[in-house]
C-alpha positions as CSV (number, residue, x, y, z in Angstrom):
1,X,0.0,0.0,0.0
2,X,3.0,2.5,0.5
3,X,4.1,1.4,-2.7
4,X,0.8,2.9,-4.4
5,X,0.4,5.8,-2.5
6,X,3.9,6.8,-3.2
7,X,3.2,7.0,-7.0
8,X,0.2,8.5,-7.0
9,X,0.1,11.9,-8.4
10,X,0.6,14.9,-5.8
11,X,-2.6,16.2,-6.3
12,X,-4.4,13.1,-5.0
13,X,-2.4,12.5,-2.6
14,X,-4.6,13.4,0.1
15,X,-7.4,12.0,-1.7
16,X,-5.7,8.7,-2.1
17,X,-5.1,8.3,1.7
18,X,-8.6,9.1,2.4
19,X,-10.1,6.1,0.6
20,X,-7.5,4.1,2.0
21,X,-8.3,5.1,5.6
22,X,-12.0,4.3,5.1
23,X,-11.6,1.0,3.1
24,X,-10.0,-0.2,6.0
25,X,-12.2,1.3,8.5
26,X,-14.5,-0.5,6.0
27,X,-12.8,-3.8,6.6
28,X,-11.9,-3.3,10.6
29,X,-15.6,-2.2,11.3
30,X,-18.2,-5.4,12.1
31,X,-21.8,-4.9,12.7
32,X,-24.3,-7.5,14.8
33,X,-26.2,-9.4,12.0
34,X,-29.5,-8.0,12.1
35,X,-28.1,-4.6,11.4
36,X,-26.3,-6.4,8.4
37,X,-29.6,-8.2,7.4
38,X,-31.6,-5.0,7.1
39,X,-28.6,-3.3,5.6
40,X,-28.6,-5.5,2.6
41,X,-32.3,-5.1,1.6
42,X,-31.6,-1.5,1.6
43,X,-30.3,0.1,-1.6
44,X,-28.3,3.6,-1.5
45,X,-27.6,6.1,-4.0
46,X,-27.3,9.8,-4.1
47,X,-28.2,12.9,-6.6
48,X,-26.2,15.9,-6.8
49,X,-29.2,17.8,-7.9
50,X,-32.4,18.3,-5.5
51,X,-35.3,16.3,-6.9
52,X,-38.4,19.1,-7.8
53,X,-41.4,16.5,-7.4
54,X,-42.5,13.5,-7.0
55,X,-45.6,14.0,-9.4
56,X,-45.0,12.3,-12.8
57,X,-46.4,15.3,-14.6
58,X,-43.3,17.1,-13.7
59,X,-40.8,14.6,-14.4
60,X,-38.5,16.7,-17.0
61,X,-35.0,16.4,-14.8
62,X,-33.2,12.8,-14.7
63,X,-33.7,13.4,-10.9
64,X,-37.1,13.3,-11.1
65,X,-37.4,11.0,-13.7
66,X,-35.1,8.2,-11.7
67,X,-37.1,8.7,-8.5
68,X,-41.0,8.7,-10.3
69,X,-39.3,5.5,-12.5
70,X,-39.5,3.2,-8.9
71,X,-42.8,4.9,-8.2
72,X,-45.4,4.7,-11.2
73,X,-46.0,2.5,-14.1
74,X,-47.5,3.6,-17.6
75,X,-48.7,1.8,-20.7
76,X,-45.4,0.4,-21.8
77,X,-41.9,0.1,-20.4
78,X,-38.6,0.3,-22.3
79,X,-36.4,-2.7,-22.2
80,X,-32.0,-2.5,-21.7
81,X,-32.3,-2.7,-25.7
82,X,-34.8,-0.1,-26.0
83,X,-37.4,-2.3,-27.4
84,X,-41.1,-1.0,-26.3
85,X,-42.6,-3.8,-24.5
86,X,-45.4,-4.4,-22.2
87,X,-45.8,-2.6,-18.7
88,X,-49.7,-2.3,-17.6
89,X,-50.9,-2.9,-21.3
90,X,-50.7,-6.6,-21.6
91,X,-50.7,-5.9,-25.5
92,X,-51.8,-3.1,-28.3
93,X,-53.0,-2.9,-31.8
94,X,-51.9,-0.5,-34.3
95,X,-54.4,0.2,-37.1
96,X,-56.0,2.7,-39.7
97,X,-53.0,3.7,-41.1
98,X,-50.7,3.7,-38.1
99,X,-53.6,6.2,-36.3
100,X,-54.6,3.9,-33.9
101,X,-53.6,2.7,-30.9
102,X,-55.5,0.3,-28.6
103,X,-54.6,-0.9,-25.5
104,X,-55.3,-4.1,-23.8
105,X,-54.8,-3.5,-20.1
106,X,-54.0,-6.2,-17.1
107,X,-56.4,-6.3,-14.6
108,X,-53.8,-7.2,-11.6
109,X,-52.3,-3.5,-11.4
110,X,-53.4,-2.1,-8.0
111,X,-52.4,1.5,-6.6
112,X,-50.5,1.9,-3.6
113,X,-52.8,1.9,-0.6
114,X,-54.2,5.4,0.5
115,X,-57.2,5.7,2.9
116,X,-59.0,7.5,-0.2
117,X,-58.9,4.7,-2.2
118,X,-61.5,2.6,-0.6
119,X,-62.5,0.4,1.9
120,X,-59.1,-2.2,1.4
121,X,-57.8,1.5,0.9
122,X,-56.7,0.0,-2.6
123,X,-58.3,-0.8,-6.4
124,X,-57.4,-1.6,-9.6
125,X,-56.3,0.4,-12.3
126,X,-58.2,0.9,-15.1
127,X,-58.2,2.7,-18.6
128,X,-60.4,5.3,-17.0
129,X,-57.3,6.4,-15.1
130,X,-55.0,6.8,-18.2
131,X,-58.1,8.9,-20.0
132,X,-57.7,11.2,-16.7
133,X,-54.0,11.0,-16.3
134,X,-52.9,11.8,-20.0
135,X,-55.9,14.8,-20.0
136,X,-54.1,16.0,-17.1
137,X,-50.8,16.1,-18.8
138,X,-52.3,18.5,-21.6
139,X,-54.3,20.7,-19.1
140,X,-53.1,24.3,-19.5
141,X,-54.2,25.0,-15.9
142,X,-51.4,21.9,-15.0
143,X,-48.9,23.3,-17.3
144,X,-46.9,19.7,-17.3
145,X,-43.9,20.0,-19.4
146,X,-44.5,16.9,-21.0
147,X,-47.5,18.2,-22.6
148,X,-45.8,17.9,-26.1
149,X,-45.6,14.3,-25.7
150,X,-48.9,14.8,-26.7
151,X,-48.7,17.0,-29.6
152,X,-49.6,14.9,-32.3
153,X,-52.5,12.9,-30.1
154,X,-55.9,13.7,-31.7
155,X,-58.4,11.9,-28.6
156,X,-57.8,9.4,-26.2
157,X,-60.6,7.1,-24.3
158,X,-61.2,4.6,-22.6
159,X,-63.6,2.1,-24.3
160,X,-64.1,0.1,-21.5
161,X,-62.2,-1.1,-17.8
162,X,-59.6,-2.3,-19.8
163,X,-59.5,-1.3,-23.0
164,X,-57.8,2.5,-23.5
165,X,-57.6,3.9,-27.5
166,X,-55.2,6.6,-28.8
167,X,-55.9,8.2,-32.0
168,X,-52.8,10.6,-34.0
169,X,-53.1,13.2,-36.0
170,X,-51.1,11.8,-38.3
171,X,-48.6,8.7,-38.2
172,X,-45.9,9.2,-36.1
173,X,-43.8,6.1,-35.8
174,X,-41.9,7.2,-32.6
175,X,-45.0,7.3,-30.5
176,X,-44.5,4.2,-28.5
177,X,-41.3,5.4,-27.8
178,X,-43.1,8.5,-26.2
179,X,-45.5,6.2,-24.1
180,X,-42.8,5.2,-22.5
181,X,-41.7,8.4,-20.6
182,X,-43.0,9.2,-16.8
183,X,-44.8,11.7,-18.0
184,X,-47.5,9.2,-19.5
185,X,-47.4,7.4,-15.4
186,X,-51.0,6.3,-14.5
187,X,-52.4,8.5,-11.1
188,X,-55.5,7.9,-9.1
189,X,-57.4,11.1,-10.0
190,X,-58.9,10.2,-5.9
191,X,-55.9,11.3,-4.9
192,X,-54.6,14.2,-7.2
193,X,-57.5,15.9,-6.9
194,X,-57.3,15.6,-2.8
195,X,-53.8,16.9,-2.7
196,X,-53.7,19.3,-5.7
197,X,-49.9,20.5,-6.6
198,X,-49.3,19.1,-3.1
199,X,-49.3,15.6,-4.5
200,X,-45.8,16.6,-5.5
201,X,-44.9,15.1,-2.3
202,X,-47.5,12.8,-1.8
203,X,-47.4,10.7,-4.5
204,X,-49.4,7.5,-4.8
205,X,-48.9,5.5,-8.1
206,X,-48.5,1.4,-9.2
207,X,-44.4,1.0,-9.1
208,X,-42.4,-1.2,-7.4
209,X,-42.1,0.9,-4.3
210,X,-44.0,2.9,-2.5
211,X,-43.6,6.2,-1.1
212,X,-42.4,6.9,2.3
213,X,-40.2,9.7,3.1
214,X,-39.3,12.7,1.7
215,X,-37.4,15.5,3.7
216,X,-36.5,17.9,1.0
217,X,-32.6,18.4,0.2
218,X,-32.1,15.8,2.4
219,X,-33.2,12.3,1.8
220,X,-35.8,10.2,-0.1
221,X,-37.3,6.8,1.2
222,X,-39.7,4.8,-0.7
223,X,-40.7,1.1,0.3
224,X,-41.6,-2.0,-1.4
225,X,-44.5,-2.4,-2.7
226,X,-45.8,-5.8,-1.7
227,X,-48.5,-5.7,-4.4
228,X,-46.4,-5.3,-7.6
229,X,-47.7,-6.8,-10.4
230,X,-44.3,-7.8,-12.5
231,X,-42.6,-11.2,-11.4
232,X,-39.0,-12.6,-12.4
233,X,-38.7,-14.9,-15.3
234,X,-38.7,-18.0,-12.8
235,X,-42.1,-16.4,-11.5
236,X,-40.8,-14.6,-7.9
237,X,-42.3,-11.5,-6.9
238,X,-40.3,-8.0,-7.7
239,X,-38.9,-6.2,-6.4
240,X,-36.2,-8.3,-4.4
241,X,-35.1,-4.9,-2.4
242,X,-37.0,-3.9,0.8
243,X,-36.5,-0.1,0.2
244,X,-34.6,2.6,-1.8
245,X,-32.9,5.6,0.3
246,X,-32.0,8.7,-1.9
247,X,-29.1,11.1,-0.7
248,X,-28.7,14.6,-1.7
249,X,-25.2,15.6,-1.6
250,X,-24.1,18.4,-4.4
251,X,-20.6,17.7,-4.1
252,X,-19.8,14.9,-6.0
253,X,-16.2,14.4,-4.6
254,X,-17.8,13.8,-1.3
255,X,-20.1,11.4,-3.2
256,X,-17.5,9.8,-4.5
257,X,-15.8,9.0,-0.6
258,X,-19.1,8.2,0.6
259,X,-19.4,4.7,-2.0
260,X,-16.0,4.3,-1.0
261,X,-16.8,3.9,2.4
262,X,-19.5,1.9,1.9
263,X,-22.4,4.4,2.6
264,X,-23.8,4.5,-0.8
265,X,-24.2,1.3,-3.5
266,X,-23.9,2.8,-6.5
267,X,-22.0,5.8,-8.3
268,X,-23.4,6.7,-11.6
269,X,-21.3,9.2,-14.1
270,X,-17.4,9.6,-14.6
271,X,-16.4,13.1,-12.5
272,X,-13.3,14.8,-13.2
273,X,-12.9,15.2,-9.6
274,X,-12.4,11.1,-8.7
275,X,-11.9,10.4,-12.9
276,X,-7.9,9.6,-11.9
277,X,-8.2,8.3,-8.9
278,X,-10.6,5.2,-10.1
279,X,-9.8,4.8,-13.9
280,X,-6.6,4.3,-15.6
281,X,-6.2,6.8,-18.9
282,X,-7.5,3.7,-21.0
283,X,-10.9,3.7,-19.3
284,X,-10.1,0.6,-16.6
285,X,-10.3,0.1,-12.9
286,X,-7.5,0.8,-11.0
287,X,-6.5,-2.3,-9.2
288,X,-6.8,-1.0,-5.6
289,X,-10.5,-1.0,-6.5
290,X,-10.8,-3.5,-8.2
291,X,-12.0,-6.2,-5.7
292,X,-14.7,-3.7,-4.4
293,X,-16.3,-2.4,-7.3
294,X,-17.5,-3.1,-10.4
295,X,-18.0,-1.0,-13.5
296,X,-21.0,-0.8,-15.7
297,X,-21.0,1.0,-18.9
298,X,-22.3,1.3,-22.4
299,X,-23.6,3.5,-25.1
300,X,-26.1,7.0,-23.8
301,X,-28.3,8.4,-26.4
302,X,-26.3,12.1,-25.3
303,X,-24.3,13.6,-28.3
304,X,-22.0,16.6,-26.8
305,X,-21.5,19.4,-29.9
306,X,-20.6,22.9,-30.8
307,X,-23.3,25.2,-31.9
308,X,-23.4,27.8,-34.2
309,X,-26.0,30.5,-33.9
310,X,-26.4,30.7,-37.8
311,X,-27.7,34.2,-37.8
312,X,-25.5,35.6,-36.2
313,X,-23.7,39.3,-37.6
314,X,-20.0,37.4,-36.6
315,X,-18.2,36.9,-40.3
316,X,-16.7,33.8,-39.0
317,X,-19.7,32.2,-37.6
318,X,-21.4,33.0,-41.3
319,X,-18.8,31.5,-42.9
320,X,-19.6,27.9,-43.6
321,X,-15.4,27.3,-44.5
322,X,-14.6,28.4,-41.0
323,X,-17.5,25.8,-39.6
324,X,-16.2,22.9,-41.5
325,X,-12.2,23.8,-40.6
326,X,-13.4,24.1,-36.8
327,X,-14.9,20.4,-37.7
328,X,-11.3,19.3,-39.3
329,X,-8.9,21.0,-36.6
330,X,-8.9,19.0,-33.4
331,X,-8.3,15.2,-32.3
332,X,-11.5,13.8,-31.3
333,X,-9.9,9.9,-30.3
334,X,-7.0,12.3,-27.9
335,X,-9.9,14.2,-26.0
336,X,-11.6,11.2,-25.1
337,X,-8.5,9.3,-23.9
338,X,-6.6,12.4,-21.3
339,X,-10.4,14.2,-20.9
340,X,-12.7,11.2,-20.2
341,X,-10.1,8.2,-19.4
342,X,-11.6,6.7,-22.7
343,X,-15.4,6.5,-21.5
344,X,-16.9,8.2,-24.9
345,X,-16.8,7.8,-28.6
346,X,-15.6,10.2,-31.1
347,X,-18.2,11.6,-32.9
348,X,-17.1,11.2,-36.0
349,X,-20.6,9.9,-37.9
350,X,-23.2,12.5,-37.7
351,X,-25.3,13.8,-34.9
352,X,-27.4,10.6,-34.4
353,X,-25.4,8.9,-32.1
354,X,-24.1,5.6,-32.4
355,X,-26.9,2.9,-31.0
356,X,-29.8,4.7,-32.9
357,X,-31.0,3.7,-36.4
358,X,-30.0,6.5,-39.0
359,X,-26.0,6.6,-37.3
360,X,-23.5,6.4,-39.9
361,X,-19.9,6.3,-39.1
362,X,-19.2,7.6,-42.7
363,X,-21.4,11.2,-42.6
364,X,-19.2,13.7,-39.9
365,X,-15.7,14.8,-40.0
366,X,-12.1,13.3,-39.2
367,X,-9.1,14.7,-37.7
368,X,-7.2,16.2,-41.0
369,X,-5.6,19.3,-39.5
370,X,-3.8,19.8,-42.8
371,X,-7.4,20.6,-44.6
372,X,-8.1,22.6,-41.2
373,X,-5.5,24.9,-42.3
374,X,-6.3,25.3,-45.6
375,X,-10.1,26.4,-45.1
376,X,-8.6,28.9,-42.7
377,X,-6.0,30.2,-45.5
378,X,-9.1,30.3,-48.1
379,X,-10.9,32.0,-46.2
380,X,-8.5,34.9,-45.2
381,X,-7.8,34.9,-49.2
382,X,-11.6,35.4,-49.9
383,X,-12.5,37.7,-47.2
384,X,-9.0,39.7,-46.7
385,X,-9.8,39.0,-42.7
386,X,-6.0,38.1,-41.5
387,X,-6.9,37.2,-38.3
388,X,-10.1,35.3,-37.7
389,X,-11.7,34.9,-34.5
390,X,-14.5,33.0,-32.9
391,X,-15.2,33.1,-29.1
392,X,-16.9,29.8,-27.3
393,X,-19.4,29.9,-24.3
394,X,-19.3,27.3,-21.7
395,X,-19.6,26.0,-18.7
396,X,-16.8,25.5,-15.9
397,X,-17.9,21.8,-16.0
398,X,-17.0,21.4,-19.9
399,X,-13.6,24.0,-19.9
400,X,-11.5,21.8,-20.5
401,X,-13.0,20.7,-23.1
402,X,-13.3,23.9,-25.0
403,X,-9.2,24.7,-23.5
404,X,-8.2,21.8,-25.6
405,X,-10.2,22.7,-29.0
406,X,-8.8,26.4,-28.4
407,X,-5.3,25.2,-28.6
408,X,-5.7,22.6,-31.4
409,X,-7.6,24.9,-33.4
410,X,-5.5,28.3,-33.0
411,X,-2.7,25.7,-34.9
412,X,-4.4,26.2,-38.4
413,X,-4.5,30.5,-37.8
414,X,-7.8,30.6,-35.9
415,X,-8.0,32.6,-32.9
416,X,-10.0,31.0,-30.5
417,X,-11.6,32.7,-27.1
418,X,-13.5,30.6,-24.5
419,X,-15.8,32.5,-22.3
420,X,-17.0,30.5,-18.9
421,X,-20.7,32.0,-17.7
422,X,-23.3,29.8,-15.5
423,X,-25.0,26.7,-17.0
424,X,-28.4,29.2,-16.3
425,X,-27.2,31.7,-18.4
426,X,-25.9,29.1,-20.9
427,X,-29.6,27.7,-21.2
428,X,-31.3,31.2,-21.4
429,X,-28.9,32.9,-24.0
430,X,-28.7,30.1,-26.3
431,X,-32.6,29.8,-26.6
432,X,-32.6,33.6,-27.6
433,X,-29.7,33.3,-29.8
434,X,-27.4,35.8,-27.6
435,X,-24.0,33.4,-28.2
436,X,-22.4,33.0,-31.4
437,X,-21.1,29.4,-30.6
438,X,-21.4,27.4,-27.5
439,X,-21.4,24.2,-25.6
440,X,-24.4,22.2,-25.8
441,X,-25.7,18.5,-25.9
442,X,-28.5,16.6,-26.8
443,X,-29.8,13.6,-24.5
444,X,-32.3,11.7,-26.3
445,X,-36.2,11.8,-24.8
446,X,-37.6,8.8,-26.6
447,X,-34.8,6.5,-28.4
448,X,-35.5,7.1,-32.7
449,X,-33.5,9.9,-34.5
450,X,-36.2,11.9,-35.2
451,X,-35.3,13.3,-31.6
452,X,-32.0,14.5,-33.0
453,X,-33.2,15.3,-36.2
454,X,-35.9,17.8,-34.9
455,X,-33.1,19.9,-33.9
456,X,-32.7,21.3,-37.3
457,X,-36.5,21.4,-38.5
458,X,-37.2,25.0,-39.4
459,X,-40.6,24.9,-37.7
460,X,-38.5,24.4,-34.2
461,X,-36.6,27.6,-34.0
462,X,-35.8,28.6,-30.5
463,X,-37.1,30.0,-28.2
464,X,-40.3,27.9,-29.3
465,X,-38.4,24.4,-30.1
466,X,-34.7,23.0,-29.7
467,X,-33.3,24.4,-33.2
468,X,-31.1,26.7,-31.3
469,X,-28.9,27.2,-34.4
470,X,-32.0,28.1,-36.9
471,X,-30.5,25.8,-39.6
472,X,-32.7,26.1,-42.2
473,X,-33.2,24.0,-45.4
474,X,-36.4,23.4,-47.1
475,X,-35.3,19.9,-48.7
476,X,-34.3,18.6,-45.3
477,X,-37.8,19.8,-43.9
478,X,-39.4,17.6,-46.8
479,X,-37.4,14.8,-45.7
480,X,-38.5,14.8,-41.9
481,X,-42.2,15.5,-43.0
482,X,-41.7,12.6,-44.9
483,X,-40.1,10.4,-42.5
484,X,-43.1,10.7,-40.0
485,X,-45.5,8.9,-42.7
486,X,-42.5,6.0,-42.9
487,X,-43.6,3.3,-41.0
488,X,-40.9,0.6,-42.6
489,X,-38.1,0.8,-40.0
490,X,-35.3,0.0,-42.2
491,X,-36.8,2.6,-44.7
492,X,-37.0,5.5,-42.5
493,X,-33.4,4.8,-41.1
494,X,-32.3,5.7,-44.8
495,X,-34.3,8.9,-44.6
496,X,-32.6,9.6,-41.7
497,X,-29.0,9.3,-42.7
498,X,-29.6,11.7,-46.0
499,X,-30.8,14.4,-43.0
500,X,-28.2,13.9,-40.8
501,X,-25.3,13.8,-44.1
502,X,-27.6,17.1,-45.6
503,X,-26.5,18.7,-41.6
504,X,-23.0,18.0,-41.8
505,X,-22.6,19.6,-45.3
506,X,-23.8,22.5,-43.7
507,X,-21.8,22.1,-40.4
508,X,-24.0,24.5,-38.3
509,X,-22.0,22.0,-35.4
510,X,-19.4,20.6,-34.6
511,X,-19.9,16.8,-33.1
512,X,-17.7,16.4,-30.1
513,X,-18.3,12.8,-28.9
514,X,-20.7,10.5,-27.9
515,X,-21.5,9.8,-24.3
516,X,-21.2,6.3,-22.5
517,X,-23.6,5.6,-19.7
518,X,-21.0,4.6,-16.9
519,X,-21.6,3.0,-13.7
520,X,-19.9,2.1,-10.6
521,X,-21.5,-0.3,-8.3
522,X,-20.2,-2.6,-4.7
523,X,-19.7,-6.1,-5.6
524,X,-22.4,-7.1,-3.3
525,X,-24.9,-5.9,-5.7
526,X,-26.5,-7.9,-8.6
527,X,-29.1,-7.3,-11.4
528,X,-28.1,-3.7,-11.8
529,X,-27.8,-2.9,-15.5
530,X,-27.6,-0.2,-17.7
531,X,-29.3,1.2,-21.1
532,X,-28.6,3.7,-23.5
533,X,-30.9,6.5,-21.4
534,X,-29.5,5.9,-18.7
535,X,-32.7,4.8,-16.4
536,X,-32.2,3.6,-12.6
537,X,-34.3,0.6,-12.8
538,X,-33.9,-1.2,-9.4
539,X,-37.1,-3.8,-9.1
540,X,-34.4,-6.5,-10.5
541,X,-31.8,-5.2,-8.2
542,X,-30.6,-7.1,-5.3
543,X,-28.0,-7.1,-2.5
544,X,-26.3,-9.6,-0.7
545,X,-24.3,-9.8,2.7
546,X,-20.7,-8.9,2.5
């Protein structure tokens, strides 16, 4: 042990003998077994961001989303391979012309008991509740940000107890994909309409657990739920956990000493402040951590770009040479490996990230810093402008990510500033177009490309939608019009690609890298896996006795 600690880098020194201290503390400590017993049906996790509510309505942060996910049920779950499969619908139909949805539900889904709920202070849920729920969602008196999940739903009704109908506008092949999102989480309207915007904090839905706890900023408890309807594939009743206790420390360094210890489960996301001290450049465990922990990772629908506010008065931001030589002038494969330890891909294929239909390795831009200079030369040849300048807006989180661009990029004879401001000024000056070029990424709501794609409809400009750069081309707005009447699969994959290649020729971004869902978990825990949005699911999660 003196060995390590006396080549690990100075500047985790201290950090180093920290985790030592408390792995053996870790080791020395022994509890009575009953406190172990409970200990292990216990699963612990923290957020570094306060959860807002509790209501499903509301659940637009991953905060809220991973503690509603354990609470409520809707129509249709996603799977680890983001196939839609069957949650409290037993099974659908899709008919008239891809227009029609029905909905077959089980008749075994019970809410979480509540003394308003009747005399076993319990019922079942029916398609009633879903007519009520979703209406809710669109209620302009609500105000639910999920309401556009909605957008393209002409009616929904229920046609009997257990049989719940959804007609579109038009066809709109993602939709499932939608259904799946907490916002579409069946609530008893007994109990909403008791508790009003109180039932933020009172929530009663169908999940796995059951809600027990809540002291705001400070920690979360939710319970089994005894009466869940979903069994194991040899037939045992989920969930296997007895409860669920949410942490809500901001520092994630101190997050990072608390798993160490042994205080928390599960550590989810690769921080720069523990990135060293856990993972070798290459992406592996370090071996003093290895017989403790376990890593989980693999592809997240979250593509981390450049943006260019196309409008913009800047020369160099017009210039569509400077946006491709931007593209050209840095080593995407090098900032993965000494910024992220390796846990990313370069995005070298597009803006569709890789794990989507539509991704093409062949449509973005490679390192060719040679060609990087010689867009810059052109364009100081065309426009007489000797000394071209952009300047980037971030966030202190992503600096040195835009540090490294800035110095591979002033190499071909573009000056490069990067300007740091607060990820709440970030959010509000992109959407009214006050930055010339910024940090941004795009985390996928519902896994299809038209999420990604919608970025550059014309009909999306922000403020109102997510085109923050106002790209603008009629032929590409034919092309997504078109791909929402595609209902072949394979077929609207190829409509997809041509949008994303028509983007790229136009560069109004510049594709950093793809993310990777990474997650670190104690050995004693089983059944935790991972998919490409990056959802907590814990009903299949267990823990055993070290």
């Amino acid at each position: 042990m003196l060995k390590r600690l006396s080549i690990t880098k100075p500047k985790y020194f201290l950090f180093s003998v920290i985790i030592t201290f408390l792995f053996f503390v870790g080791l020395m400590s022994c509890e009575n077994v009953d406190k172990a017993d409970k200990d292990s049906l216990v699963f612990r996790y923290n957020q570094h961001k306060n959860i807002s509510s509790l209501d499903p309505a509301f659940s637009k942060d991953l905060a809220d989303i991973w503690a509603t996910h354990q609470l409520f049920n809707g129509l249709v779950q996603m799977d680890d391979d983001m196939n839609v499969i069957p949650a409290i619908a037993t099974n659908w139909t899709i008919s008239d012309s891809a227009t029609t949805y029905t909905f077959n539900l089980r008749k075994d889904v019970y809410f979480h008991k509540h003394e308003l709920l009747g005399k076993d202070s319990t019922r079942i849920t029916n398609a009633s509740d879903f007519e009520y729920s979703f209406n809710r969602i669109i209620d302009k008196n609500i105000a639910s940000p999920g309401s556009w999940v909605f957008q393209k739903v002409e009616s929904f009704k229920a046609l009997n107890d257990s049989t719940f109908e959804i007609k579109l506008k038009q066809p709109f092949p993602a939709f499932l994909g939608l259904l799946t999102m907490k916002y579409c989480s069946v609530v008893p309207k007994e109990i909403v309409e008791y508790y009003g915007s109180d039932f933020r904090s009172n929530p009663i839905g169908t999940g796995p657990f059951k809600f027990k706890r809540w002291e705001e900023n400070i920690k979360l408890v939710v319970r089994k739920n005894s009466n869940y309807f979903e069994k194991d594939s040899l037939g045992n009743s989920l969930p296997y956990l007895e409860a669920i206790s949410t942490t809500f420390l901001p520092d994630k360094q101190s997050e990072f000493l608390q798993f160490a210890q042994g205080n928390l489960d599960f550590v989810s996301g690769l921080d720069a402040s523990y990135k060293d001290e856990i993972l070798t450049a290459d992406g592996k465990l370090r071996a003093f951590y290895a017989n403790d922990v376990n890593m989980i990772q693999g592809p997240y629908l979250n593509t981390e770009y450049l943006a260019f506010f196309l409008p913009s008065e800047t020369p160099e931001i017009k210039s569509e040479l400077l946006r491709k030589s931007i593209n050209l002038g840095f080593d995407r494969q090098k900032m993965i490996i000494y910024l992220r330890n390796g846990i990313g891909t370069p995005a070298t294929g597009g803006f569709i990230p890789n794990g989507l239909p539509g991704h093409d390795i062949t449509l973005g831009y490679k390192y060719n810093p040679e060609q990087a200079k010689l867009l810059v030369e052109k364009y100081k040849q065309e426009t007489g402008n000797q000394n071209p300048e952009i300047t980037i807006t971030t966030t202190s989180e992503y600096l040195s990510f835009c540090e490294y661009i800035q110095r591979e990029l002033q190499k071909t004879g573009l000056s490069v500033n990067v300007d740091v401001i607060p990820a709440s000024s970030l959010k509000e000056s992109k959407a009214n177009g006050k930055l010339d070029m910024f940090r941004a990424s795009w985390v996928a709501d519902y896994p299809d490309a038209e999420n990604y794609l919608s970025l550059y409809y014309s009909k999306n400009f922000a403020p109102n939608g997510p085109n923050y750069t106002h790209f603008k081309d009629d032929l590409f707005d034919k092309w997504y019009e078109a791909s929402f009447l595609e209902v072949n699969p394979v077929a609207r994959a190829v409509v997809y690609r041509k949008m994303d290649s028509l983007v790229m020729s136009r560069a109004p971004i510049v594709p950093m890298f793809y993310d990777k869902a990474v997650r670190f978990t104690r050995k004693n825990v089983t059944g935790l896996g991972i998919n490409p949005t990056n959802l907590l699911e814990l009903k299949l999660v267990s823990k055993k006795l070290n």
